[in-house]
C-alpha positions as CSV (number, residue, x, y, z in Angstrom):
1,X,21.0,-19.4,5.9
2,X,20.2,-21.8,8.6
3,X,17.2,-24.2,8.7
4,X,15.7,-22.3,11.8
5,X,16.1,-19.2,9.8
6,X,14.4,-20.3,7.0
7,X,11.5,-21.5,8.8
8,X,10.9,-18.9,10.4
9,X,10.6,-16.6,7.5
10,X,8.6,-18.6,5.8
11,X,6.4,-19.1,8.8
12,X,5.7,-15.3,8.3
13,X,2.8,-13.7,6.8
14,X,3.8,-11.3,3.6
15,X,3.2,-8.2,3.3
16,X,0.8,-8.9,0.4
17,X,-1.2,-10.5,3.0
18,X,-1.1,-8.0,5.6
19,X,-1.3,-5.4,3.3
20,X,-4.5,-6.7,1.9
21,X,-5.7,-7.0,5.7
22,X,-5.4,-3.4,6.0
23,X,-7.4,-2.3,2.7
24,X,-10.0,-4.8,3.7
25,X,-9.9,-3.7,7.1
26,X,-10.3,0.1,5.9
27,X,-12.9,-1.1,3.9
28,X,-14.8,-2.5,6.2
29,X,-13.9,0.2,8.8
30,X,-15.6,2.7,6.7
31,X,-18.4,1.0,5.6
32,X,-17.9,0.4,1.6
33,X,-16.6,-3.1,1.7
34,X,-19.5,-3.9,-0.7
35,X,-18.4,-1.0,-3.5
36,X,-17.3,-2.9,-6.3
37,X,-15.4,0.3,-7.9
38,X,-13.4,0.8,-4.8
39,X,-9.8,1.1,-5.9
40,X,-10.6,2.5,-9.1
41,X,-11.0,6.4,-7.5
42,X,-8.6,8.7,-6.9
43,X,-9.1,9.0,-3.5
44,X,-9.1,5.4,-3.3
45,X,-5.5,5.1,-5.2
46,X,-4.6,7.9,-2.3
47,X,-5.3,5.2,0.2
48,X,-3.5,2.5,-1.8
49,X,-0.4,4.3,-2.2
50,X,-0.5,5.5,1.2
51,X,-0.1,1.7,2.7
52,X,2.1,0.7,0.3
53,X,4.5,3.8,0.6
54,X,4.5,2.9,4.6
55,X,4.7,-0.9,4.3
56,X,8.1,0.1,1.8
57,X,9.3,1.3,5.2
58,X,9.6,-2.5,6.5
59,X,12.3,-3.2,3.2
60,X,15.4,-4.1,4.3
61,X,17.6,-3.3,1.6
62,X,18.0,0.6,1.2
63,X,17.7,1.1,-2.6
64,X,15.0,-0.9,-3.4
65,X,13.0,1.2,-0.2
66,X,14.0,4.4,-2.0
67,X,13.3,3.4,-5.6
68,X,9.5,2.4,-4.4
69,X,9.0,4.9,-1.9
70,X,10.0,8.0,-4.6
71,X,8.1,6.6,-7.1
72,X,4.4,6.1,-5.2
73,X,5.6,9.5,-3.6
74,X,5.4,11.2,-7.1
75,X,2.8,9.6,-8.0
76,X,0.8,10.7,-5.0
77,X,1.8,14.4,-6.0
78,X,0.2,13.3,-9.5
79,X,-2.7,11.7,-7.9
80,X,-3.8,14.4,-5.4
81,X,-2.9,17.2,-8.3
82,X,-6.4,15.1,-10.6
83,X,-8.5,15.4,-7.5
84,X,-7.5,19.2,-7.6
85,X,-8.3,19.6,-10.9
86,X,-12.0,17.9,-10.5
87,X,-12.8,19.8,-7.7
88,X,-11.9,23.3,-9.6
């Protein structure tokens, strides 16, 4: 890898960083940047997942894309199937 290569990825931000911009910004965008149990609901993990299936989209290497985008994709079935079941 060459120096100028190097730099540059380092010079930019992860996506642990950007994706904690965007739950922040969601946050404050709706209002409830204050709620200490945000995160903890399951429409809140819906939101989560959500990001972190789309940011899996920015993975360069193929299988590892798949492997995390499958398994936050079942797990959003999973998810969305409690909220069903404490609305009934």
């Amino acid at each position: 890898m060459s120096h100028e290569k190097a730099k540059s990825i380092v010079a930019a931000p992860s996506y642990s960083l950007i994706l904690q911009w965007i739950l922040n910004g969601e946050l404050w965008r709706l209002g409830i940047g204050e709620d200490p149990n945000w995160g903890q609901r399951h429409l809140d993990q819906m939101v989560i997942k959500a990001a972190i299936y789309e940011l899996a989209n920015k993975i360069a290497d193929q299988a590892v894309k798949k492997q995390i985008q499958t398994n936050i994709a079942h797990d959003l079935v999973n998810t969305a199937q409690r909220i069903v079941k404490e609305i009934d």
